[in-house]
C-alpha positions in Angstrom: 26.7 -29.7 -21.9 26.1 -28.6 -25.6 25.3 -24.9 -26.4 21.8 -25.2 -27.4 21.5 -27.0 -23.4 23.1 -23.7 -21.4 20.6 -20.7 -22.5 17.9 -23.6 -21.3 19.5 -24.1 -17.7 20.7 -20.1 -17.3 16.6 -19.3 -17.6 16.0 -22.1 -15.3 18.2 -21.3 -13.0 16.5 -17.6 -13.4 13.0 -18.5 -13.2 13.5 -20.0 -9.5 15.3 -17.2 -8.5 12.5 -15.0 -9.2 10.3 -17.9 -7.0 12.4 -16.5 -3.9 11.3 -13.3 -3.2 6.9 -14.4 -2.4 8.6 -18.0 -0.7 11.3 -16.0 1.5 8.5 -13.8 3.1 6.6 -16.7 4.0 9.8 -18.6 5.6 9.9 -15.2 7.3 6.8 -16.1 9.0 8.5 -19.4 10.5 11.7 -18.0 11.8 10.1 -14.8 13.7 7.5 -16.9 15.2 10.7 -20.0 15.9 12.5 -17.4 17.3 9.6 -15.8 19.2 8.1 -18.9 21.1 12.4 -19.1 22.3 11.7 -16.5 24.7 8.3 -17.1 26.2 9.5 -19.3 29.3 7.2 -22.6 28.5 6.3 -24.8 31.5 6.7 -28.4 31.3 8.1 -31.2 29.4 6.1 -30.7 26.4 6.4 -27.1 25.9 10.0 -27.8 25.3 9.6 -30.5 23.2 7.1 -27.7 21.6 9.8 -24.9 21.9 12.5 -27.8 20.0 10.7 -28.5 17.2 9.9 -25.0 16.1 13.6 -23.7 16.6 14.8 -26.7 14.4 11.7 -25.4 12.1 13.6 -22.4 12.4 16.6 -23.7 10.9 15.1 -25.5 8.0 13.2 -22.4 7.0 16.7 -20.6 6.8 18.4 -23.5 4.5 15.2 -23.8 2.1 15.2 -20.2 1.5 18.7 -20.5 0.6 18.3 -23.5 -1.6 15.2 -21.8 -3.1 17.5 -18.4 -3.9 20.1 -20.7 -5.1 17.8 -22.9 -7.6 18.8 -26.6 -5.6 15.1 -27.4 -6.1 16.0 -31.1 -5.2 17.1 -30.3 -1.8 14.6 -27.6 -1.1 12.2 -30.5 -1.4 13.8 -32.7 0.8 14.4 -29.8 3.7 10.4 -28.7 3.3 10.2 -32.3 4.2 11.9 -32.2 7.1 10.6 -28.5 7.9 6.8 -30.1 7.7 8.4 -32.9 10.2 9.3 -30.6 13.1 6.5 -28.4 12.2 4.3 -31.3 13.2 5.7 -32.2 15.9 5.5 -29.2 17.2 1.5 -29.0 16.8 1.5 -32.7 18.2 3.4 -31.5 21.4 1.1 -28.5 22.1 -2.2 -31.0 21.3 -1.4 -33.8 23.7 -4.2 -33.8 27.0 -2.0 -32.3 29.2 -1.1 -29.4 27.1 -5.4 -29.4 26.8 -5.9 -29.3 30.2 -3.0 -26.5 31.3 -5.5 -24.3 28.3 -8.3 -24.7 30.8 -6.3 -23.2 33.9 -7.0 -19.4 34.7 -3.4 -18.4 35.2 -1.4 -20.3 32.5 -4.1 -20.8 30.1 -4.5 -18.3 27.6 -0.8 -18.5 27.4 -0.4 -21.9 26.4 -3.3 -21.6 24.3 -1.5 -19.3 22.3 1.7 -21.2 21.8 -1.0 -23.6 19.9 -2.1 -21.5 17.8 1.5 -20.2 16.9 2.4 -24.2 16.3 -0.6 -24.8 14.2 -0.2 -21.3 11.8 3.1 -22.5 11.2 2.4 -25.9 10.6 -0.2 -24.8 8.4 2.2 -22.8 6.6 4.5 -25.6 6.0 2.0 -27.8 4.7 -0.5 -25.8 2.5 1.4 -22.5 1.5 5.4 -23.9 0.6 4.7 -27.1 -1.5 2.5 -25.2 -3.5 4.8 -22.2 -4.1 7.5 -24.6 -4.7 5.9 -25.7 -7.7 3.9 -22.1 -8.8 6.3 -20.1 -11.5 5.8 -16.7 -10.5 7.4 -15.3 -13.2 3.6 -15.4 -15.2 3.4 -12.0 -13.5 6.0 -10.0 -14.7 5.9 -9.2 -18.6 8.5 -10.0 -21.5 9.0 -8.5 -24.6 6.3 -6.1 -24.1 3.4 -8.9 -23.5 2.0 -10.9 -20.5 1.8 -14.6 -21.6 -2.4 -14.5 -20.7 -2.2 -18.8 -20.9 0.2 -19.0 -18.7 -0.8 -16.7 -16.1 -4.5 -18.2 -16.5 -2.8 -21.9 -15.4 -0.7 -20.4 -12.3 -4.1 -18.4 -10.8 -5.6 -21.6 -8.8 -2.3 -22.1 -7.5 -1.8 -18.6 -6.5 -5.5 -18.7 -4.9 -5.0 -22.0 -2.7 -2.0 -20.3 -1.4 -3.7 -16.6 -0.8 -6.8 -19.1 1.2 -4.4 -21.0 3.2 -2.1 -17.2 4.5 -5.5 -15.5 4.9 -7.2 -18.4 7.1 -4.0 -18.5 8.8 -4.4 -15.0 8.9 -8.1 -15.2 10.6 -7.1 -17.2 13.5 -4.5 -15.5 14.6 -6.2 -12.5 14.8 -9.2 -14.5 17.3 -6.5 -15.4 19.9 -7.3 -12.8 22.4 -3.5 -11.0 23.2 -4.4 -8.8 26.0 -4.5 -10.9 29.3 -0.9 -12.9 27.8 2.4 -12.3 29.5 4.7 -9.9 27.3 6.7 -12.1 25.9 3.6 -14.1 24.5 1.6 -10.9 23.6 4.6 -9.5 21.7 5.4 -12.9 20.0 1.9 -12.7 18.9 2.0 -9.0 17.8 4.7 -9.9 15.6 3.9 -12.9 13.9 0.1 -10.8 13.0 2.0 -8.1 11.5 4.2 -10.3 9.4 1.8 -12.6 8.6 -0.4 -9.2 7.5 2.4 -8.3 5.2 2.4 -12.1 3.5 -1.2 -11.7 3.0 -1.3 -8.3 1.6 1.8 -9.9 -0.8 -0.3 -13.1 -1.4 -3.6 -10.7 -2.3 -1.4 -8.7 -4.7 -0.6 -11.9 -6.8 -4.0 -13.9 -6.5 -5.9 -10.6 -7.6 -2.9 -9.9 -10.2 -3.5 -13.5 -11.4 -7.4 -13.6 -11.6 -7.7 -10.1 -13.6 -5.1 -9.3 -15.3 -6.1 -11.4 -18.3 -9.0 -9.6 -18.6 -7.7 -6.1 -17.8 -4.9 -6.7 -20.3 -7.6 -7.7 -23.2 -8.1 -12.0 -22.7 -11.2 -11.2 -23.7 -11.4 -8.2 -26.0 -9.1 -4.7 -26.3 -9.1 -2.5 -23.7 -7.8 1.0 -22.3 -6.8 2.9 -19.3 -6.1 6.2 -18.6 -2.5 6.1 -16.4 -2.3 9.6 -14.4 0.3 11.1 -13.2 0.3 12.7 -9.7 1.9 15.6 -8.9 3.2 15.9 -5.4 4.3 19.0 -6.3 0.3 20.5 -5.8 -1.0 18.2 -3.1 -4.1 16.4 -3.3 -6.2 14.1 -0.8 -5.0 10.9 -2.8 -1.5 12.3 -3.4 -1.1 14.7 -6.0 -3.4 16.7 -8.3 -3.5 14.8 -11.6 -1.2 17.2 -14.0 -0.5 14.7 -17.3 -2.3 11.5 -18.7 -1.3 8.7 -21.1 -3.5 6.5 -22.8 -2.9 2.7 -22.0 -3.7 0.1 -24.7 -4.1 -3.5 -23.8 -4.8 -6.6 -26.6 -4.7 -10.0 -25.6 -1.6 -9.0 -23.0 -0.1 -7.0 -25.4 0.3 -3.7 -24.1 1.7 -0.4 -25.5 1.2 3.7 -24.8 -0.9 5.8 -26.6 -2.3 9.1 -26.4 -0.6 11.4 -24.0 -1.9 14.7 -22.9 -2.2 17.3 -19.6 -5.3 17.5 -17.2 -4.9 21.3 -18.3 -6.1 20.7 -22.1 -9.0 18.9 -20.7 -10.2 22.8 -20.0 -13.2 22.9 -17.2 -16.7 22.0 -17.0 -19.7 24.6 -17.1 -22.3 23.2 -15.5 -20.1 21.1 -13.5 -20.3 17.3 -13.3 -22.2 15.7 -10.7 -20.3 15.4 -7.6 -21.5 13.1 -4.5 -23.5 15.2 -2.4 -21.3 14.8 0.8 -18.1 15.5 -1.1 -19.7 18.6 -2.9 -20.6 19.9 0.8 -17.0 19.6 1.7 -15.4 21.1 -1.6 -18.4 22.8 -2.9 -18.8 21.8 -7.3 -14.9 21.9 -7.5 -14.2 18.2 -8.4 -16.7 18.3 -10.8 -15.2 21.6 -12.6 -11.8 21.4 -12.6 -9.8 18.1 -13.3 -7.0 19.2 -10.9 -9.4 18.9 -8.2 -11.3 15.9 -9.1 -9.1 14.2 -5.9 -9.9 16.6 -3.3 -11.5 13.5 -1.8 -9.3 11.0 -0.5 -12.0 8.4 -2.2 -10.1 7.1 -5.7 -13.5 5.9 -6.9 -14.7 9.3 -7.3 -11.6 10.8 -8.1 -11.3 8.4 -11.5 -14.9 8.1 -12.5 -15.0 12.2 -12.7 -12.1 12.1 -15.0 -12.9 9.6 -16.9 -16.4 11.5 -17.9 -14.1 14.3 -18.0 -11.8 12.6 -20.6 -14.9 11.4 -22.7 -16.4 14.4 -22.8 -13.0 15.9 -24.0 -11.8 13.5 -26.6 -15.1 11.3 -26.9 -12.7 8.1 -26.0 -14.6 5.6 -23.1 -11.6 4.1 -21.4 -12.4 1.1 -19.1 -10.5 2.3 -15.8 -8.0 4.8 -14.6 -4.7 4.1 -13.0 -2.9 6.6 -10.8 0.8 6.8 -9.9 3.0 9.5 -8.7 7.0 10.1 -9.5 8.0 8.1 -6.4 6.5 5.3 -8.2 8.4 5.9 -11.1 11.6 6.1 -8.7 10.8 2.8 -7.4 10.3 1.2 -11.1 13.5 2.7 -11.9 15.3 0.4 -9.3 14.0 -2.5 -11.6 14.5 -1.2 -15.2 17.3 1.0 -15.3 17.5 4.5 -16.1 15.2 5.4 -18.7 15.6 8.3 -21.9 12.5 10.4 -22.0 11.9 12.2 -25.4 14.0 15.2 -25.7 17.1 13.4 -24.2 16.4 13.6 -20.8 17.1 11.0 -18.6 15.6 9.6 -15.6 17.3 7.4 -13.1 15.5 6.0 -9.7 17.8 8.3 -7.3 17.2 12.2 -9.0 13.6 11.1 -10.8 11.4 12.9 -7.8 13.7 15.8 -7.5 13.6 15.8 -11.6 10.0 16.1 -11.8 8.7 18.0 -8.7 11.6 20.6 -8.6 14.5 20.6 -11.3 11.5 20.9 -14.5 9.8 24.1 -12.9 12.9 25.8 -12.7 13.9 25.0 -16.7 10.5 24.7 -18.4 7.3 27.0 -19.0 3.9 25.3 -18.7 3.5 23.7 -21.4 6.6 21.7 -21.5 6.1 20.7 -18.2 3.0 19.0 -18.9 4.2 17.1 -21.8 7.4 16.4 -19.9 5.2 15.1 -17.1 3.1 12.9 -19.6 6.3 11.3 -21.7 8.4 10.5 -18.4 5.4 8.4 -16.9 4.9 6.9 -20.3 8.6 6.5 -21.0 9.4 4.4 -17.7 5.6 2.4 -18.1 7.1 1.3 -21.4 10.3 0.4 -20.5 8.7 -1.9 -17.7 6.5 -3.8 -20.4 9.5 -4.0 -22.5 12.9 -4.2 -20.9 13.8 -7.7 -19.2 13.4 -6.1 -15.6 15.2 -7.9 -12.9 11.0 -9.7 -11.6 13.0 -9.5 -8.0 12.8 -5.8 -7.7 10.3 -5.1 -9.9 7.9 -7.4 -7.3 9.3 -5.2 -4.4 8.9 -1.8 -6.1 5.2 -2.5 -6.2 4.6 -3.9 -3.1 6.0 -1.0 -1.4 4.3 1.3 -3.4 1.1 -0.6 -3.0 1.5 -0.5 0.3 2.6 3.5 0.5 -1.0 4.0 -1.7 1.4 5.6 -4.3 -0.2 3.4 -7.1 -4.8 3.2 -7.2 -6.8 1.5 -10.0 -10.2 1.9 -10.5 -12.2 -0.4 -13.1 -15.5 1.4 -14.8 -16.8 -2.6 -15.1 -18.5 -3.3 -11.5 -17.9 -6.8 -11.6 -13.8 -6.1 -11.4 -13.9 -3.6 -9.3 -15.5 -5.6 -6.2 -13.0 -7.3 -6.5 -10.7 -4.9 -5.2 -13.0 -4.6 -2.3 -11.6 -2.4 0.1 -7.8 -2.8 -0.8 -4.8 -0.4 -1.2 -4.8 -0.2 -4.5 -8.4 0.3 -4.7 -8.1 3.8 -2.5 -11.7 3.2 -1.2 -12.1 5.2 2.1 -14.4 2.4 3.8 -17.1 3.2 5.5 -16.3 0.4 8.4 -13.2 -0.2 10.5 -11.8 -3.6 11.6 -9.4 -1.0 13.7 -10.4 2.1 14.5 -8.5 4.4 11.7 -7.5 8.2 11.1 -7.3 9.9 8.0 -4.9 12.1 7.6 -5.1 14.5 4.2 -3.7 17.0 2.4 -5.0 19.6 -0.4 -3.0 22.5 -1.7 -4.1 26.1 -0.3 -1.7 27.8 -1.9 -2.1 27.5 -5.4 1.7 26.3 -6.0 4.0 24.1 -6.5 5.3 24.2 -2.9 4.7 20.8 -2.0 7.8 19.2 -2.7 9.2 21.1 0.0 7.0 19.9 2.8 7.8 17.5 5.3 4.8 15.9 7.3 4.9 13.9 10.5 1.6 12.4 12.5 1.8 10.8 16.3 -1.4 9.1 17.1 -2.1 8.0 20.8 -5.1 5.5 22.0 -6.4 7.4 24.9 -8.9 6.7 27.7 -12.2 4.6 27.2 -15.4 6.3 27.8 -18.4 4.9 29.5 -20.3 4.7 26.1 -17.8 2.6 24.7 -16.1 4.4 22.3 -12.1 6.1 23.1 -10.5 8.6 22.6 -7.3 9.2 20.1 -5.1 12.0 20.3 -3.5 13.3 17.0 -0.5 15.6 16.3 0.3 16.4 12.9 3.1 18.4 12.5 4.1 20.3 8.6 7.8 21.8 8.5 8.5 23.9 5.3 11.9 22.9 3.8 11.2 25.8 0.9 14.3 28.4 0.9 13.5 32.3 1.2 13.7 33.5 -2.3 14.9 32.1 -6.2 11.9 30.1 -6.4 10.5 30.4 -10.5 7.1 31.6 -10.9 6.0 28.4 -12.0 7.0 27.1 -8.5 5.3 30.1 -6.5 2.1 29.9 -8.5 -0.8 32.3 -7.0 0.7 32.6 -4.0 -2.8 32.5 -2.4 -1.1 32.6 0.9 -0.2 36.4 0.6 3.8 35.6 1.2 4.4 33.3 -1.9 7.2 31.3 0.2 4.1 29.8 2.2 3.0 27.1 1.8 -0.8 26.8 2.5 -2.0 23.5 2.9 -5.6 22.4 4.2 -5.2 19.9 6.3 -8.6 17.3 7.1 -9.1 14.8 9.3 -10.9 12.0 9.2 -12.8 10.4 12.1 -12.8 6.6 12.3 -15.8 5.1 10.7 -18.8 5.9 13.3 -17.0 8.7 15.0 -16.1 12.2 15.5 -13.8 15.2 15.5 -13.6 17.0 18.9 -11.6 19.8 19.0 -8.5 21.1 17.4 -5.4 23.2 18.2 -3.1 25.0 16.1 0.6 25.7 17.7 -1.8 25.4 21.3 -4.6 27.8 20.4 -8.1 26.9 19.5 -8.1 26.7 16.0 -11.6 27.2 13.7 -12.3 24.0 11.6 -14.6 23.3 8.5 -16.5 20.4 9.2 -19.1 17.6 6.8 -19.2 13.9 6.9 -18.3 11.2 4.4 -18.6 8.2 3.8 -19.7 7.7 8.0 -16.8 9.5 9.3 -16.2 13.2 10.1 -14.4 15.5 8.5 -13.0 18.7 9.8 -10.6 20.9 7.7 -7.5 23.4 9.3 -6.0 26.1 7.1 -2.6 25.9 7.9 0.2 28.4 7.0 3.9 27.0 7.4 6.6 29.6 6.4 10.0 29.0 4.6 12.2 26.8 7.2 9.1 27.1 9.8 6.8 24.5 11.6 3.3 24.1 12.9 1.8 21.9 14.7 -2.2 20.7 14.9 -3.6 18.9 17.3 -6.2 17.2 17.3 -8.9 15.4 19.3 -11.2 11.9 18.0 -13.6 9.7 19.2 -14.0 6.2 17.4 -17.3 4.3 17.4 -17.7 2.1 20.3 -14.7 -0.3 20.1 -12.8 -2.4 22.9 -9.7 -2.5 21.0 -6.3 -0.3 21.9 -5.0 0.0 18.3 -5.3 2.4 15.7 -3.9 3.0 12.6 -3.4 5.7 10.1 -4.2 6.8 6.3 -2.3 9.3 5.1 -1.8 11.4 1.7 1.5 10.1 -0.1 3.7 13.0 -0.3 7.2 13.5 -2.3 9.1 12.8 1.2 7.8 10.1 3.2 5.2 11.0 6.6 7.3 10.7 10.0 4.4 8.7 12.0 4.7 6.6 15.6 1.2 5.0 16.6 0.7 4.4 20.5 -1.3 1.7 21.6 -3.2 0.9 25.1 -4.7 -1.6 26.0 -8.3 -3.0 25.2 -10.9 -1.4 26.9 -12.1 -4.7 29.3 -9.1 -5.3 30.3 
């Protein structure tokens, strides 16, 4: 091999490495449901013909993620081969008229009918999602050198979209195989393969949607620029934390570098106050549209970064074209992929101490205004270093899916056209106003006028209770808010107003959110009847608890909801991000006709 061949085959050999990561979680989806349909007891000769072919499916999804990971692109082609083999067979052993008939019987029926549709998902898989993520170089996604190559991204998007279509259909029929008259084995199979099949196409949304706009959000077609915001967890807000610093974004044909940094404090506040959604000014009165701390009081994103934007403009007379939030658990997880990062002033921020850094080490060391530029320059300073370091695409892929998923990162576009496309998504932080599951919102505003937050520690226990005769159920909530905040050497930047009278407390109003077409029933603090604010918006419920949690104490709220009608025993929950992660366990019952 001659020296100008090796740099050639070492990015090679790095560019299918950086394939693994999307292709692994897929394979995922063949082993559980492989090793699933093992324990399910299949009657008859063909069921374990069925039950061969999908462990052997099994095995080859093991070795082509290997040989994926290791770059043997020849032999991952010939193993997906002989994956799609046993894959097939497998559907043709659970399609023969015997297995037809046993579908039709009242005992085993719905049982074998779902071993089909586990054989054709993964089949399906195998035939329309691999071969084409063989061949797809997601590597267009990740930026080098500071710049997005918008060409090549542009070619990889139908790829990307025929493989989103194919997880997502997948996706649908799963989720119309009625699971609640299987045996447990079956029904838990089931369960399984949904919810990792739910994580594929959240990962599969992420990079279609990434491919489709991010030429024009990053200037294909003209200039453009963002406002990133900074969250502080530090002073809770309903979307995470109140927005505390900003940095201007600025985006030309996928080149993309920082600008103008400031603090939400230098913004000032707004006399006659911006026009704020009628049900969200009934909850929070003109707040959101005063100050721009309080713009997120809302758990909605939309109308979070549409007042600040207006905000901003009115400020500095600069339109930006969207507004992107993160928080410093973000930057923590960015971290993982670039490196430690040297903020202005010779500070540096690694992934491990960045939180602790930002919501607790600065407020001890800095007066206002530093903190506030500190804030700005460290989001900026890691931002830039992602755009322009070589990041390892493996973990930089996984930092944002998990923060995705957390709701630690939310985009809003001010063009209408890009924002539907969001829809309803993570990253979008639109609080729906339907359910496909019944679903609680959980969220937190400041009371105390502090910087108390880092110290909380939230958990939330939601159980599906009994049906009611005009059909809608009952949940059960339990939040629970344990102060971690010591008795005394707290700065006065930390302790703030101390609107709780003891300025140790933390105050935090704490509102719940009904499932769309539902209601709040009652509430309890620590077992007593507690007094609750109460509106609507966006068709669910809200009622609001002052709650007071002391240094080293905890309280507990519970709390009584009714869904709309539904038949279905899950729930889920939406929660505000905080700086330590939400202690949560969801109990589910089963369906209401069963």
């Amino acid at each position: 091999m001659t020296e100008s061949e090796r740099p050639t085959r070492r990015r090679s050999r790095s560019r299918r490495r950086r394939r693994a990561r999307l292709r692994r979680a897929l394979l995922g989806v063949l082993v559980v449901g492989s090793l699933l349909l093992a324990t399910g007891g299949w009657i008859g000769f063909r069921g374990w013909q069925a039950r061969a072919h999908l462990l052997n499916a099994a095995g080859l999804a093991r070795e082509l993620s290997a040989q994926v990971v290791g770059g043997d692109s020849d032999r991952a082609l010939r193993t997906l081969a002989a994956l799609q083999e046993q894959a097939g067979a497998a559907r043709a052993a659970t399609a023969d008229p015997s297995w037809r008939l046993g579908r039709l019987t009242p005992i085993a029926g719905d049982d074998l009918d779902a071993v089909r549709q586990i054989a054709i998902a993964i089949d399906d898989l195998a035939r329309k999602a691999f071969p084409t993520l063989l061949r797809t170089d997601l590597t267009s996604l990740v930026p080098t050198g500071g710049r997005l190559d918008l060409g090549r991204l542009t070619a990889v998007s139908a790829e990307l979209t025929q493989v989103h279509e194919s997880v997502q259909r997948t996706r649908r029929d799963l989720a119309a195989v009625p699971a609640d008259r299987l045996v447990s084995q079956i029904r838990q199979a089931l369960t399984d393969l949904r919810a990792e099949i739910d994580r594929l196409a959240s990962l599969t949304t992420a990079a279609d949607q990434g491919a489709r706009l991010l030429p024009p959000l990053l200037g294909a077609n003209g200039p453009r620029r963002y406002l990133l915001v900074s969250q502080n967890l530090a002073e809770l807000r309903a979307t995470g934390g109140m927005f505390g610093a900003y940095a201007m974004i600025e985006a030309d044909n996928g080149t993309v570098k920082m600008g103008k940094q400031g603090s939400s404090a230098a913004l000032g506040l707004f006399n006659p106050a911006l026009e704020v959604p009628a049900e969200t000014r009934a909850l929070w009165t003109d707040l959101p549209g005063i100050y721009p701390a309080d713009v997120n009081l809302s758990p909605h994103f939309p109308t979070a970064a549409k007042l600040y934007r207006e905000m901003f403009r009115r400020k500095t007379s600069i339109t930006v074209d969207g507004v992107l939030a993160v928080d410093p658990v973000v930057l923590s997880y960015l971290l993982k992929a670039t490196g430690p990062v040297l903020v202005p002033g010779g500070v540096p921020l690694a992934s491990e101490k960045v939180v602790q850094t930002l919501l607790n080490d600065s407020y001890q060391r800095l007066d206002i205004k530093q903190q506030d530029e500190f804030f700005a320059a460290s989001a900026a300073a890691v931002f830039d270093a992602f755009f322009k370091k070589n990041v390892n695409p493996k973990v930089l892929l996984s930092a944002f899916d998990r923060a995705i998923t957390e709701r630690r990162i939310l985009f809003w576009s001010a063009r209408p056209e890009e924002q539907r496309t969001f829809g309803d998504s993570r990253m979008a932080g639109t609080l729906p106003e339907q359910d496909t599951v019944p679903t609680v919102g959980v969220f937190l505003n400041d009371g105390s006028g502090a910087k108390l937050g880092y110290y909380l520690r939230p958990a939330a226990n939601l159980t599906v209770g009994e049906c009611r005769p005009d059909g809608r159920r009952e949940l059960r909530l339990r939040v629970t808010l344990r102060s971690t905040a010591p008795k005394s050497g707290l700065s006065k930047s930390v302790l703030g107003l101390g609107l709780a009278g003891d300025p140790y407390t933390v105050r935090t109003l704490v509102s719940i959110f009904s499932p769309a077409g539902g209601a709040v029933l009652e509430a309890r603090l620590d077992g007593v009847e507690t007094a609750l604010g109460s509106g609507t918006e966006r068709r669910r419920q809200v009622a609001t608890a002052s709650v007071d949690v002391g240094p080293g104490a905890e309280r507990a709220l519970e709390v009584t909801v009714l869904t709309a009608k539904t038949g279905v025993g899950q729930a889920e929950l939406w929660l505000t991000p905080t700086a330590s992660p939400w202690t949560t366990q969801v109990h589910s019952a089963p369906s209401c006709d069963q």
